[in-house]
N, C-alpha and C positions, 0 to 999 in steps of 0.2 A: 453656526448655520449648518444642518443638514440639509443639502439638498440633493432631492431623491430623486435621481432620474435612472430609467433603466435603460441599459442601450440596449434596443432591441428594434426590429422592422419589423413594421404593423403592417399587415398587405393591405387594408384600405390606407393606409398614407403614402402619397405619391414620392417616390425619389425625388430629392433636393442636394443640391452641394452646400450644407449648412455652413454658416461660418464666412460663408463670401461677404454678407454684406457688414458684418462688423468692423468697426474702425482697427485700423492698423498703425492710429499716430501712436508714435513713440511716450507724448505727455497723455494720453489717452491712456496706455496701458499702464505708466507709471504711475497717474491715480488709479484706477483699477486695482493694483497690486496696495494700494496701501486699508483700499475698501476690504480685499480678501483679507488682508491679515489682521484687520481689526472686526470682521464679521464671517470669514469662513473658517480660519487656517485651525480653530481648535475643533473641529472636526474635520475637513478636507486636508488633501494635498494633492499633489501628481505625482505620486509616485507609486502608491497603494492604500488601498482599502485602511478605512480610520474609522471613526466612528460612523462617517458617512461613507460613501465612494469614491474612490480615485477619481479625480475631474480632468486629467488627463484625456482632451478630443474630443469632449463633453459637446463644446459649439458644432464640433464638425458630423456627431448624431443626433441631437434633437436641434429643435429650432429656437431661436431666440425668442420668441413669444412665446412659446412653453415654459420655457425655465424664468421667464418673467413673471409671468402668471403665478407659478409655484412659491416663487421665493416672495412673491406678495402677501399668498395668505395659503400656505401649503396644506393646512388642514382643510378647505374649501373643496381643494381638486381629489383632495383624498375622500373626500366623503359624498362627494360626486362620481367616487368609485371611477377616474382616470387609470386605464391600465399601468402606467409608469409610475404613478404617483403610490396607486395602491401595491402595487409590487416591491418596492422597494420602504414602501413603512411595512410590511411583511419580515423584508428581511433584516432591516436595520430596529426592527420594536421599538421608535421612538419617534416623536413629531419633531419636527423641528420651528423654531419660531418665526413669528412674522415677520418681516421686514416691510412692510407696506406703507412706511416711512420712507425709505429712498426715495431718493427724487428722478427720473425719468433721466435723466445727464449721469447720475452714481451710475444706472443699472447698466447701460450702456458703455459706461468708464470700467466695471465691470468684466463685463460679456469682454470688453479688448483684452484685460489680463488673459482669462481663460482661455481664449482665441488661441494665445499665442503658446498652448502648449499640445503638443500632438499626443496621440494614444501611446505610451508603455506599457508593454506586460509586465508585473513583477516575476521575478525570476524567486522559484522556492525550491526545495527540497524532495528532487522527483523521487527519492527510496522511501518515500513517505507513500502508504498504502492506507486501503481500508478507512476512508472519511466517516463519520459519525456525523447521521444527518443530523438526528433528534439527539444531544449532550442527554438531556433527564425529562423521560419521554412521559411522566405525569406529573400533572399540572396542580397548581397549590391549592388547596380545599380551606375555608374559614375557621376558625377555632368559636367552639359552643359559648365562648367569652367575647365581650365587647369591649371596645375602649371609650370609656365617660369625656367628652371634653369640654371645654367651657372656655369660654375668649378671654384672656390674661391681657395680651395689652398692643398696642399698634405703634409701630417701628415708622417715625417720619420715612418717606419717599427722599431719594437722592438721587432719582430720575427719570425724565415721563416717558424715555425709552426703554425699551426691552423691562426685565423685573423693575417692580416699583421700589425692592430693598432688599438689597443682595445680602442678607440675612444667613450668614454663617455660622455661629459654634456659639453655645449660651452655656456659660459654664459659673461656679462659684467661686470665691477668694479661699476657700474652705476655714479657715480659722478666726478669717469676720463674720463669714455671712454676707458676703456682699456676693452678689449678681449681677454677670456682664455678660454681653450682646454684643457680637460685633458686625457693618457691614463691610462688605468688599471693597466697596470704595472707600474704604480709610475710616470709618468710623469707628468707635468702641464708645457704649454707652452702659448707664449700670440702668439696672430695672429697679426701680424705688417705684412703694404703691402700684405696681401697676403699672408706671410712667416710665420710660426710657429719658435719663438726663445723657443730654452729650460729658464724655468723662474725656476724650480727646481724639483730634482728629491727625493723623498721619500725614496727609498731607502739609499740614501747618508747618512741618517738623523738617519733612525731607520733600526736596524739589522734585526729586528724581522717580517717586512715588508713582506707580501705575496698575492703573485699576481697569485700562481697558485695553485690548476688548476682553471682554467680560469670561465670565464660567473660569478660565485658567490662569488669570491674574486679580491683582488685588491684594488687600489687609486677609492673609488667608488663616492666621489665627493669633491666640493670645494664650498667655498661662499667667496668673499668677502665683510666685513664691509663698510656699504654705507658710512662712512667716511674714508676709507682706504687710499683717496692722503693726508689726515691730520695724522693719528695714526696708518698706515700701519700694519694692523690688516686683519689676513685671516685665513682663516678654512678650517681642510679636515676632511673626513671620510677614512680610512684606517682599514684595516685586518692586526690580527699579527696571529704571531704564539702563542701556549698555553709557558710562561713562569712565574715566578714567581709572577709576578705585578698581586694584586687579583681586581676583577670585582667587579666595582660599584654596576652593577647590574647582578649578579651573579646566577645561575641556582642551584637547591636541587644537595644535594651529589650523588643523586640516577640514576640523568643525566649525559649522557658523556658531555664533550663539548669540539670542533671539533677546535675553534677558537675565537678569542676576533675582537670586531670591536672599533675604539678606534678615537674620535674626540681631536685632536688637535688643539692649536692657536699655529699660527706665527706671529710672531710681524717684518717686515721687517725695519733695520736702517735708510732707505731712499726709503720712498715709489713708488719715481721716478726712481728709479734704473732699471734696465733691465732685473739683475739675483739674487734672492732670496738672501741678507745678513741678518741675525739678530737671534733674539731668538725664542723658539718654548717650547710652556709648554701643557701641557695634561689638559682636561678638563674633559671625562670621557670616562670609560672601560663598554664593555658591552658581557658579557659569548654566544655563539652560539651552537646551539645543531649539526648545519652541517654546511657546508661551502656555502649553498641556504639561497636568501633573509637579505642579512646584511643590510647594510645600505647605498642606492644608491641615497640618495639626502640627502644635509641639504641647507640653503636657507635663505633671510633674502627676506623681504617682499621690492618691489622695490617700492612700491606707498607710500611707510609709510613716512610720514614727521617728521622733528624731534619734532614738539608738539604732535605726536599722540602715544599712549603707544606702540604701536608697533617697534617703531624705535628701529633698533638695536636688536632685539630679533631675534633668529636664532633657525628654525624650524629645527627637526631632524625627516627624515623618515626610522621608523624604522621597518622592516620585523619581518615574525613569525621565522624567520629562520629552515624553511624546518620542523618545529617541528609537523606538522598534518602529511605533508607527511610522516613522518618515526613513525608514532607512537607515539607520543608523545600531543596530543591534549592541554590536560589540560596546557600546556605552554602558548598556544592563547586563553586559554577558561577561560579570568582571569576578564572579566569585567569591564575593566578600572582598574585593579588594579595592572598590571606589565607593562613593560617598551615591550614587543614582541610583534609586530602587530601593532604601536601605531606611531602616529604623536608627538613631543615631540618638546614643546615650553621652551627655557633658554634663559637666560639675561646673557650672556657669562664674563659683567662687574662686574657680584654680585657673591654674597659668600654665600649664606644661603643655598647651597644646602646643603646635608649631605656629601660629602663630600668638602665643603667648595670652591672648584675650579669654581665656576659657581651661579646664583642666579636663585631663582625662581619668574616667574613674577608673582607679587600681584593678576592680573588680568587674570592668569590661573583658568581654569574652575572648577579643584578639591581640589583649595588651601585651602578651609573652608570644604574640604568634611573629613569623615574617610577613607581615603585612603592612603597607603606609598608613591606613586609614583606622586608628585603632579605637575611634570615634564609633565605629558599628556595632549597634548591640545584635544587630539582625538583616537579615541580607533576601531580594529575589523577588522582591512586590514591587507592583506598578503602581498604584496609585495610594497610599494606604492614608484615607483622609479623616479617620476618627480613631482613637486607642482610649481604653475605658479598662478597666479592672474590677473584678469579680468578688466577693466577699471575702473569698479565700486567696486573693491575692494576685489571679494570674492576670496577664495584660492580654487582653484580644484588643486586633486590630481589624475593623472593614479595608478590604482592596476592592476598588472599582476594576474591574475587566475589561475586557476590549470587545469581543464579542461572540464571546461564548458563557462564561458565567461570572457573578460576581460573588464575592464568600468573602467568610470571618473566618482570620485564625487564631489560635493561642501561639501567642509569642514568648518564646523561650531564646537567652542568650543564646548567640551562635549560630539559629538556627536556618537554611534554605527553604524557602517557601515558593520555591519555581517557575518564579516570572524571570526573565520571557521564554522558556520552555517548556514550561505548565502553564495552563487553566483552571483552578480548581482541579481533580484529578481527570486530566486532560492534557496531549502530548500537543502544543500549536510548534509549529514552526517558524522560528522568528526571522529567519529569511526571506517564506515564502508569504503565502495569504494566511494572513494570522486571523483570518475568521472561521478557521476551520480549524475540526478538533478531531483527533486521532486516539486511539488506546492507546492506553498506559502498555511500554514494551515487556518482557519478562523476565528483563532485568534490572528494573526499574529501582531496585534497593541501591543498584551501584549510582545512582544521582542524588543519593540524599535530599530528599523533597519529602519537606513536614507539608502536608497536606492539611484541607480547610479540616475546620470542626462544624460549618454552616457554608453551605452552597444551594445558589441555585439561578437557573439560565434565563437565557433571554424570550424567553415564553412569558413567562414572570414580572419582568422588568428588566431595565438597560443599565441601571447604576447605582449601587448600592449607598445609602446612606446611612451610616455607621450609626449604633445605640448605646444603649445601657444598660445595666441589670435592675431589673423594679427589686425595691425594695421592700414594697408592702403588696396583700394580696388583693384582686384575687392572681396576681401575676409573680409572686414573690420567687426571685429567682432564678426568673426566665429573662431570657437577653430580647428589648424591644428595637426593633429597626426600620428602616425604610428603606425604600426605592428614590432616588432623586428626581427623576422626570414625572415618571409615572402617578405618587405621590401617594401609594399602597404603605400601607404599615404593617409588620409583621411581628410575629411572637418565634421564638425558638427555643430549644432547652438542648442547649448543647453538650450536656451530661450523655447524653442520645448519640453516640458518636457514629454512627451512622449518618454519612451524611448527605443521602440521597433526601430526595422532600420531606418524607413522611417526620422529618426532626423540624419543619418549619409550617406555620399557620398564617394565614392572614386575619388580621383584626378587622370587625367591624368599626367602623365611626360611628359612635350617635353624640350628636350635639343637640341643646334643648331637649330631650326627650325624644328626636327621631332620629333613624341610620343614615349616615349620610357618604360622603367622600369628599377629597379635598377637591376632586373636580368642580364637584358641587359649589364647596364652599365657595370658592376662589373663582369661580366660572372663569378656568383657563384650561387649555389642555397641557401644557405644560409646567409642573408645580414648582419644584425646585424645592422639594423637602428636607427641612433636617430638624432632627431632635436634639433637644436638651432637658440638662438634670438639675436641680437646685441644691442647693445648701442640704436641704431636707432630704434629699432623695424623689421629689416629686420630678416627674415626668413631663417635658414639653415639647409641643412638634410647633412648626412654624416653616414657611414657606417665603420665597423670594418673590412668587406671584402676588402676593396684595401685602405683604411685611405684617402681619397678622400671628401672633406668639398664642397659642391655644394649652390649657394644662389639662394635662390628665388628671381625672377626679375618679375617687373610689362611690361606685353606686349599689 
């Protein structure tokens, strides 16, 4: 839930002591608090600025019938040009969805949570000078090339609220040829003909399974083992609920933790089968501070052959989870030396991890260093929710950003990639209001920060959804991506290592023969975009607004 209120005093609105009349019962705000954390908390909090705005005395500047109004159908009041409303999709570049499903008891169980917290300033980094209003002060122009699409296939609904089909990561078995699909709410399906068969569902498996509230939890991905039609071997990333089983890699007593994100292996009895039979064992638990930024990609390298040490090793991208945005920095600000923020390379066949279920590869970057965590192939990003590799072998990763830019980078062992003190090349302060961006200082080589090879801000779009490299022309070459809300597709050719705009283009849509947009298509304003690659190298984009899988066709 973004909800966009500006606190500000409008001289035609009369002074009011907001906030008087909302309830003050105790089981009033304790439903309330469980509405926020299963529909605001993956953008709000009270403490500071998130994706949406600190809500922090919210009740006690606007009125309860405003933020009613908003959070029923927030694009209404914004396109009615509301000065709070319009002001704040200004600053935050993103809609936030409807709720106009609550029922008149939630909203007000609600408004009592929020009630009950008063305004805090966050405290930042006053030797921090020189703000950067405009990050990259021109804006993306279209590329003289189009993208062909044509409708592939329609992903069942798993629910009549919020997305019709939380439509995440569509990727191949690479040595079948087989193609899977997965939803958030636990599903994984292969694409036969066209058709989505259910191959299995997560919840069946595990009780502890959770998939709401939505955008930061859930079936957040899959890989299978490049030899899976021999040893029928496959991996998820998955959210549970807090229960007894303790974390591998575990958070100080002094932290809450909201959730575990928990990689599993399955082992299926016949790897030709159609519906998921066999066994399933845990590899490893990982503690979260919120239910933002788990774990939305793990991956096995597709170019790796089996003489090359890569084969078989299964990269894990793993978020700061939400831990700068709510206060919690020093969780990201570890150096390579914990498991949040971090790309994390295991040999899922070996055993010397500590806890025994997994191996570490000899040829991981910190295995000779003084570090605990020798699991890290790569350290310093916030969200990094897709990793794809190049013809020539390198790994880029998409990282979503907070709010200033989102970028790709080339991932190289070892390497600092400067969250939460960078933004793309941008100094935030992770103390202070991290939606503000500063210049890079002058001595900036002494922080070792690999920087994007593609950037670009929040003019643009609010959240990068990670691509591919096309294989055939007329794009052969160029890395295709999206935006996640906004639902833009873009072209890059990050050989361009400059990385101000002029290395990035937006793609036309045309479907049937005319231009269009996924607005269009989906008639929503919020799309929830992501791309996938097949077997072949063909190119798929598909969205969580109508679960609608679309292929790129050469015209």
């Amino acid at each position: 839930m973004l909800l966009a209120v500006v606190f500000c005093n409008c001289k035609s609105e009369p002074k009011h002591e907001y906030g008087t009349t909302i309830s003050i019962n105790t089981e009033d705000i304790q439903n309330g608090k469980l509405i926020f954390e299963q529909k605001c908390s993956h953008c709000h909090n009270f403490k500071k600025d998130a994706i949406g705005p600190n809500l922090s005395g919210i009740t006690k500047e606007v009125s309860e019938a405003w933020i009613k109004e908003f959070i029923k159908n927030p694009f209404k009041m914004i396109s009615q040009k509301d000065p709070r409303a319009k002001a704040l999709h200004q600053k935050y570049k993103t809609f936030m969805p409807e709720f106009s499903y609550l029922s008149e008891k939630e909203f007000d169980e609600l408004l009592s949570y929020m009630n009950s917290y008063l305004k805090k300033e966050a405290s930042g980094n006053k030797n921090l000078e020189d703000v950067i209003d405009n990050p990259i002060k021109d804006t993306l122009v279209y590329s003289e090339d189009n993208a062909h699409i044509e409708f592939a296939a329609q992903v069942p609904a798993s629910s009549k609220n919020g997305p019709l089909a939380r439509i995440n990561k569509m990727a191949c078995t690479t040595n079948s040829g087989r193609v899977f699909i997965n939803d958030l709410r636990g599903m994984l399906y292969e694409l036969k003909d066209n058709k989505p068969k259910l191959y299995v569902s997560i919840s069946k498996y595990h009780d502890s399974f959770m998939s709401e509230p939505g955008l930061g939890t859930g079936f957040g991905s899959f890989a299978f083992h490049p030899d899976f039609s021999e040893n029928g071997l496959f991996y998820t990333a998955h959210s549970e609920k807090l229960h007894k089983t303790k974390a591998d890699f575990s958070l100080p007593d002094s932290i809450p933790v909201k959730l575990q994100w928990v990689i599993k292996e399955w082992k299926s009895k016949d790897p030709k089968r159609t519906v998921f039979e066999g066994s399933i064992r845990e590899l490893l638990r990982i503690d979260f501070v919120t239910i933002m930024h788990g774990i939305q990609e793990i991956t096995f390298n597709p170019h790796s052959s089996k003489n090359d040490s890569d084969y078989g090793m299964l990269y894990i991208g793993v978020g700061d989870g939400g831990s700068v945005a709510y206060g919690f920095p020093k969780i990201a600000l570890h150096g390579g030396a914990q498991v949040w923020g971090t790309i994390l390379r295991i040999d899922p066949s070996g055993s010397n991890s500590d806890n025994g279920k997994y191996g570490i590869p000899k040829d991981n970057p910190f295995v000779n260093a003084n570090k605990k965590n020798k699991e890290i192939w790569a350290y310093g990003l916030r969200n990094p929710n897709r990793i794809c590799w190049n013809t020539e072998g390198q790994m880029y990763a998409s990282d979503i950003g907070h709010n200033i830019v989102e970028e790709v980078n080339i991932i190289e062992p070892g390497k600092f990639y400067g969250w939460p003190i960078r933004e793309g090349k941008f100094v935030v302060d992770p103390y202070g209001n991290q939606s503000l961006a500063y210049p890079l200082p002058e001595n900036d080589t002494d922080f070792g920060v690999t920087y994007p090879v593609i950037q670009y801000d929040h003019d643009d779009g609010s959240a990068i959804s990670g691509g591919f490299f096309s294989y055939t022309a007329p794009f052969k070459g160029k890395y295709i991506f999206g935006d996640i809300p906004e639902g833009t597709v873009y072209i890059a050719d990050p050989s361009e290592t400059n990385t101000d705009k002029r290395n990035i283009k937006k793609l036309n849509i045309v479907f049937k023969g005319k231009q269009t947009d996924f607005r269009q298509l989906t008639n929503k304003r919020r799309i929830d975009l992501r791309l996938g690659q097949d077997c072949d190298g063909n190119m798929y984009m598909f969205t969580k607004a109508d679960g609608k899988i679309y292929r790129m066709i050469n015209e």
